[in-house]
Structure formats: structure tokens, C-alpha cells
C-alpha positions in Angstrom: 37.3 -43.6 56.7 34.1 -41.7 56.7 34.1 -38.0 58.1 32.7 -38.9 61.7 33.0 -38.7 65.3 34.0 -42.4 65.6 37.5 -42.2 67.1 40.2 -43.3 64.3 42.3 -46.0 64.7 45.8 -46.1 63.4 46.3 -49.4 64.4 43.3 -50.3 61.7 44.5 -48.4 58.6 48.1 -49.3 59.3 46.8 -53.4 59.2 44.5 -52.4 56.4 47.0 -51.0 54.3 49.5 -53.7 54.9 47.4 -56.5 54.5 45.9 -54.7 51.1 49.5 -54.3 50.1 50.1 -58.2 50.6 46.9 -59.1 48.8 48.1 -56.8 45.8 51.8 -58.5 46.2 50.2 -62.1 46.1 48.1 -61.3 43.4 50.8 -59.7 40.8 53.1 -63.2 41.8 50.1 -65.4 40.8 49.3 -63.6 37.3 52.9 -63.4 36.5 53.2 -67.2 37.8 49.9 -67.8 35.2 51.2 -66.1 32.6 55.0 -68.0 33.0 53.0 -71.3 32.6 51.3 -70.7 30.3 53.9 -69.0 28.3 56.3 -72.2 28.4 52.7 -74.3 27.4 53.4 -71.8 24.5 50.0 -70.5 25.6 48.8 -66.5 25.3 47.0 -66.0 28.9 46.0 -62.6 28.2 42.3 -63.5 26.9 41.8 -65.9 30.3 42.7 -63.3 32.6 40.9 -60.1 30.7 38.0 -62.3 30.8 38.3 -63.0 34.2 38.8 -59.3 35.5 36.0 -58.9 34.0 33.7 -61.3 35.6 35.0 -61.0 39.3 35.0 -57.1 39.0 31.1 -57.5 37.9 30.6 -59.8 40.8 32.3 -57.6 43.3 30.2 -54.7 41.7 27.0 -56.6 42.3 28.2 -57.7 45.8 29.3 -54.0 46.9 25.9 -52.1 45.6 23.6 -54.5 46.7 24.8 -55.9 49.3 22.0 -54.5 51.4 19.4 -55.9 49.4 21.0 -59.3 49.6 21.7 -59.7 52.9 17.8 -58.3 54.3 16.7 -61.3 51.8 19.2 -63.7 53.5 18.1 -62.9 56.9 14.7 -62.7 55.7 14.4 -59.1 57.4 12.1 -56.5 56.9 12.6 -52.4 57.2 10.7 -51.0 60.1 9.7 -47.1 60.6 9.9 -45.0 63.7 6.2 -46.2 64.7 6.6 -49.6 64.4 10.2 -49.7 66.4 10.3 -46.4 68.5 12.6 -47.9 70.8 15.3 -49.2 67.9 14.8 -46.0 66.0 15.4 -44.1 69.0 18.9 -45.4 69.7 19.9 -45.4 66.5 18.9 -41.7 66.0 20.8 -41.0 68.9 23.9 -42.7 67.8 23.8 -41.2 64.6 24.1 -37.7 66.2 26.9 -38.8 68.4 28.8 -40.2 65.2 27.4 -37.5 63.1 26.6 -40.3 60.2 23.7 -40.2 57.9 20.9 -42.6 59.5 20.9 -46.0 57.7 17.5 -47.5 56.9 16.4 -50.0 60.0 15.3 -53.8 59.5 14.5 -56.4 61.7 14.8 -60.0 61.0 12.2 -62.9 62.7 14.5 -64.8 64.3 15.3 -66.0 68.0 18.7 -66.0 67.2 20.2 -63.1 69.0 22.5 -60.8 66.3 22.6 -57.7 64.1 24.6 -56.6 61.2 25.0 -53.6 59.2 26.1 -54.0 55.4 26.2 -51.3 52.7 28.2 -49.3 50.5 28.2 -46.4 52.0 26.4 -44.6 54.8 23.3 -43.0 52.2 22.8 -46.4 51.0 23.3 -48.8 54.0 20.8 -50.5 56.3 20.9 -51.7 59.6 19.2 -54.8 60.8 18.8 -56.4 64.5 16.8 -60.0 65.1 13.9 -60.1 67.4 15.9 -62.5 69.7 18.6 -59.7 69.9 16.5 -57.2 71.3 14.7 -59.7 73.5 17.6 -60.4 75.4 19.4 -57.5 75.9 18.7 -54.2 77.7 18.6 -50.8 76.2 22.4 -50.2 77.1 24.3 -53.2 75.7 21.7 -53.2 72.6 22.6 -49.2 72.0 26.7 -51.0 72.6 26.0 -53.2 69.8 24.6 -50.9 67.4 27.5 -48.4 67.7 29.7 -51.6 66.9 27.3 -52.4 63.6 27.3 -48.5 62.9 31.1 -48.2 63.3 31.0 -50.8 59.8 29.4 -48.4 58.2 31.3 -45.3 59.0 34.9 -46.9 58.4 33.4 -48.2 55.2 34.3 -52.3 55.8 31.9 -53.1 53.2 34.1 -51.2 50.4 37.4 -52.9 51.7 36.2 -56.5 52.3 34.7 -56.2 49.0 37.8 -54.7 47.5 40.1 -57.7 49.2 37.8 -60.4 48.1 38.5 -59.2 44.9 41.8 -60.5 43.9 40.8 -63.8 45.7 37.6 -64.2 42.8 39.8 -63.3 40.5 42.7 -65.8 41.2 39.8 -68.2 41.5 38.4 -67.3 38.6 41.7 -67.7 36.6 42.1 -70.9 37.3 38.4 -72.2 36.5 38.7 -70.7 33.0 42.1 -72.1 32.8 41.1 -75.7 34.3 38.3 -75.7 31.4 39.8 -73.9 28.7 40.3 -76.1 25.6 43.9 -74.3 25.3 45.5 -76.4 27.4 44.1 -79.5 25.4 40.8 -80.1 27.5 39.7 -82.6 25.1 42.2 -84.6 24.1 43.0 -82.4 21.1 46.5 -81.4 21.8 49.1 -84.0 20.6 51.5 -83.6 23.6 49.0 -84.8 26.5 51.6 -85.6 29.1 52.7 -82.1 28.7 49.2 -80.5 28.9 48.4 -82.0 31.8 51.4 -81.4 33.9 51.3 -77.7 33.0 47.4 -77.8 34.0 48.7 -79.3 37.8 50.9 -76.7 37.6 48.7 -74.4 37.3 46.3 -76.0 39.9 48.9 -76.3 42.4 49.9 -72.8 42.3 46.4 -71.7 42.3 45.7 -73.3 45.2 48.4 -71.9 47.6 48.3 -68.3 46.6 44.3 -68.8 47.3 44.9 -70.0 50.8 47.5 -67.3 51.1 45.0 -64.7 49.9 42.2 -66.4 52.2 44.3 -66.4 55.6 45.0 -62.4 55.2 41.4 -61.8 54.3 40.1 -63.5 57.4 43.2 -61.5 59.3 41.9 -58.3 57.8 38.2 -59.1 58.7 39.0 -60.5 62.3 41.0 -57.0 62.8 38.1 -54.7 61.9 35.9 -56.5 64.2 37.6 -55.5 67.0 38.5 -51.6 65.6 34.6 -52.2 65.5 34.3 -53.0 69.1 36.7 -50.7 70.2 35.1 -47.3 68.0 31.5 -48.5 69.4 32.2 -49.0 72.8 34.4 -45.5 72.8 31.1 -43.6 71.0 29.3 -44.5 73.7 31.7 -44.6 76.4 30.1 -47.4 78.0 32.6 -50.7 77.2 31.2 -52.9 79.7 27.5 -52.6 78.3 29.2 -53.8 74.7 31.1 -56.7 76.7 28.0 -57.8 78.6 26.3 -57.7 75.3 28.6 -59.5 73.2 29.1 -62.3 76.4 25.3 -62.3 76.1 25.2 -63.2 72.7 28.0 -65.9 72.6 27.0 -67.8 75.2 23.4 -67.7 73.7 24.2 -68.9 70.5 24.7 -72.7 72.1 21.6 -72.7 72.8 20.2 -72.0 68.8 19.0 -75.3 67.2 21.6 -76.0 64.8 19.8 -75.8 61.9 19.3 -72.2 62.6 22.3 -71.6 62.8 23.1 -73.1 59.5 20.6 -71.2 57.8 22.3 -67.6 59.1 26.0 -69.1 58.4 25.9 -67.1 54.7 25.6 -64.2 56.8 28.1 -65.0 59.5 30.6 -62.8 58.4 28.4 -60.0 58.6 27.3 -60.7 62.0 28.3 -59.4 65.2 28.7 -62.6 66.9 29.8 -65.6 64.4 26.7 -67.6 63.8 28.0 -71.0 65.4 27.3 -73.4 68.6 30.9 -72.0 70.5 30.7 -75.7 72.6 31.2 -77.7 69.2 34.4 -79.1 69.4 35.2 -77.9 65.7 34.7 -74.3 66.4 38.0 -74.3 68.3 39.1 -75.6 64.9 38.5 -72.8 63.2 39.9 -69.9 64.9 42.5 -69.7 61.9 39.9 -69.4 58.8 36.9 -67.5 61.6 35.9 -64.0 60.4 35.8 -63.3 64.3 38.3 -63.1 66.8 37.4 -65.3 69.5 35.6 -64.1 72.4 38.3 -64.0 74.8 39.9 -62.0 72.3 37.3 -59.7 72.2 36.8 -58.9 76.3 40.3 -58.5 76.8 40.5 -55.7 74.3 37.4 -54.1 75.8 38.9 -54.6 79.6 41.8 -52.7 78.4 39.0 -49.7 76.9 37.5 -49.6 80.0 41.3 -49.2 82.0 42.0 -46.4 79.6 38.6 -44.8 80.7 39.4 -44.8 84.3 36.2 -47.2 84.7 37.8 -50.4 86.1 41.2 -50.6 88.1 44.2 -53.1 86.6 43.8 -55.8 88.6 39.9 -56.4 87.9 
């Protein structure tokens, strides 16, 4: 974590650090179940998997040092200066000295949809970004509680870990495409022993696909984990819980209320988001609670109800 004001959280770098650790386990299994395959298909896997180290670490390199460009062109967002958003530079100025952070650039994206996200490698080269239907609807306090939630990204670095998780999942992925197409296990009818190519290939395949749902499950545990370190760090910077709650009950229930093709358009982004970009009264978000980036909204008050006991603000039975 970055050298800041925003209170640490043991609880995060202890589920960080486990859940990295698992990733790194389930990865080493699947190589070593790869190379064991292919090894009885009398098959040298080294090539496949140098070549694909090499491809996912250039996409996670792409991914971590632009990830700010990409996502402003996603959202279709544009950086604003002081005189153009006094009120938005303002707050973040303000929270910046309370965290003692370096001041990310400051976007805002033309949509009604009411959200904000903060993406970047580090805190010199990250940007901040709020929708005009955000700041419509909320007032200066739960906006400032939102953007201490976006900022706390920033200072614990989530871009860097995300990015560094996602890793071993493009690279499993990645192992099995060049496997699934390599001519080496007899992709075009070449090998004499076809029966025997293509039950090593489902082999493969099969494996593949349940360390990938392994390795997807504790990414989305990871991600759903430093949303609420997020909430808690932002709503303690400020001191001022119940203006992040109102904010983030503000936003939820709002979202029903986005066309759905709107909300479509933003779901590349939804991850980044500090609200999941989806209608919470379709019947198939309650679905995906398991695969959400999010934790659920419940989730998310109770922790803040517990931030505000701990401040004295609210008594136990509220």
C-alpha cells in the first residue's frame, strides 16, 4: 500500500496475500498438470507456455500502464480543469490533502448513469472520473464519500494487484488456446494415433477449464473484498459513513431506473465502478452474486453501520 493517511487494513492485505498465494498455488498445479499431459502425449510443452508468458505478460503490461487511457475512452470521458469543475476539483483537492496522495487528473463522463471510478497504475499516473448523472444526484457530502472510496483504489494500488491476479488466469487461458490449436497434438489429422491425440486434447480442455473457474471465483473474491476495504478507508477519511451509505443507496437504487442499453454499454467498465453497472430488480442479478465484482448492497451497508458504531455516530440497536 501507498504511503498515505488512508487507515490500513489488515484484514485486506491478510485476504490479499492469501488469495495471491492460492492463485500462485492453482497456477503452478495447472502448468505442471500441462506439462504431465503433454509429456505422456510425448509432447515438449516448454515452447507453448514461454510463448504464452509472453503474450499475457504483454497484455497485462498494456492493461496496467494504460489502463487510464482505456477506460476514459470506454466511458467516453473527458479531463476537466479547476475552471471548468471548481466544485469536483475542490473536493478532490481536499481529499488529497487529507490522504496526502498525489492529485489524480479529473474526467467526467456524459452520461445520466450515476457512477465514478478511479483506474491507474499508480497515484502520478492515475485519473479520476465521475458521470454527470453522479453529480446530479448527489449532494456535496455523499459525492466527497464516494470519491474518498474511488481515491482509496488508487492509494492501496488495486489496479497493480487486480492486474497482477488476472495474470495467471490469461495465462492459463492462454495455454490452452495455443494448445487447443497447436498442430502438436495432431490438429490436422497428421498424427497417426488420433484417438490418442484427441483424448489428451480433452484432457487438456477439461483441466483447463476447472483451474480457470477456480482462478475466476478467487479473483472476484479478491475484487469483492477490496471494494469494501474501499468503503470502509473512504468513509473513515472522511469520517462521515452515513454520507458514503446514502450515496452508494442512492446509486443502487438509481441504477433500475438506467435504460438497459445503457447499462450494457458501461458493463466493460463495471468492475471499475463504484456501483456494478446493472438493473439490481432483474431477476438474474441475484444470480450472480457468486461471479459479481461487488458485494451486494446489503453487504455493503452493514459494513458501514458497523463504521459508524465504531465512531460513536449511531447506537447498536439503530
Amino acid at each position: 500500500m501507498a504511503r498515505t493517511r488512508y487507515a490500513p487494513d489488515r484484514g485486506l492485505t491478510t485476504r490479499m496475500t492469501l488469495t495471491m498465494f492460492l492463485l500462485g498455488l492453482v497456477f503452478v498445479i495447472f502448468v505442471a498438470l500441462i506439462v504431465g499431459i503433454m509429456a505422456a502425449a510425448k509432447v515438449s510443452a516448454a515452447g507453448i507456455i514461454l510463448v504464452a508468458i509472453i503474450f499475457g505478460g504483454g497484455s497485462a503490461f498494456i492493461s496496467l500502464f494504460y489502463s487510464d487511457k482505456i477506460a476514459l475512452a470506454a466511458a467516453g470521458a473527458r479531463e476537466v480543469s479547476p475552471q471548468e469543475a471548481p466544485q469536483l476539483h475542490g473536493i478532490v483537492d481536499r481529499l488529497c490533502a487529507l490522504a496526502d496522495m498525489d492529485k489524480p487528473r479529473v474526467a467526467i463522463a456524459p452520461t445520466a448513469m450515476p457512477n465514478a471510478f478511479a483506474t491507474g497504475r499508480n497515484s502520478k499516473n492515475s485519473v479520476l472520473c465521475v458521470t454527470e448523472g453522479l453529480m446530479r444526484r448527489l449532494d456535496p457530502e455523499e459525492l466527497e464519500g464516494v470519491l474518498a472510496h474511488e481515491l482509496s483504489h488508487v492509494a492501496h494500488k488495486d489496479v497493480q494487484v487486480m492486474t497482477y491476479a488476472s495474470l495467471l488466469a490469461i495465462v492459463a487461458g492462454l495455454l490452452v488456446r495455443f494448445a487447443f490449436y497447436s498442430e502438436l497434438f495432431g490438429g490436422g489429422g497428421r498424427r497417426d494415433d488420433r484417438d490418442n491425440g484427441a483424448l489428451v486434447l480433452l484432457a487438456v480442455m477439461a483441466v483447463s477449464a476447472l483451474i480457470y473457474a477456480i482462478s475466476f471465483l478467487l479473483i472476484r473474491v479478491l475484487s469483492r473484498y477490496r471494494e469494501l476495504a474501499a468503503d470502509r478507508s473512504g468513509a473513515l477519511l472522511t469520517g462521515q459513513p452515513s454520507a458514503l451509505k446514502s450515496a452508494l443507496i442512492k446509486v443502487s437504487e438509481s441504477m433500475s431506473q438506467i435504460p438497459t442499453q445503457d447499462l450494457r454499454q458501461a458493463e466493460p467498465l463495471s468492475a471499475f465502478y463504484f456501483a456494478p453497472a446493472l438493473n439490481l430488480r432483474d431477476p438474474r442479478a441475484s444470480l450472480s452474486k457468486l461471479f459479481s465484482t461487488h458485494p451486494s448492497l446489503e453487504r455493503r451497508i452493514e459494513e458501514l453501520d458497523k463504521i459508524q458504531r465504531q465512531l460513536g455516530q449511531i447506537s447498536p440497536k439503530q
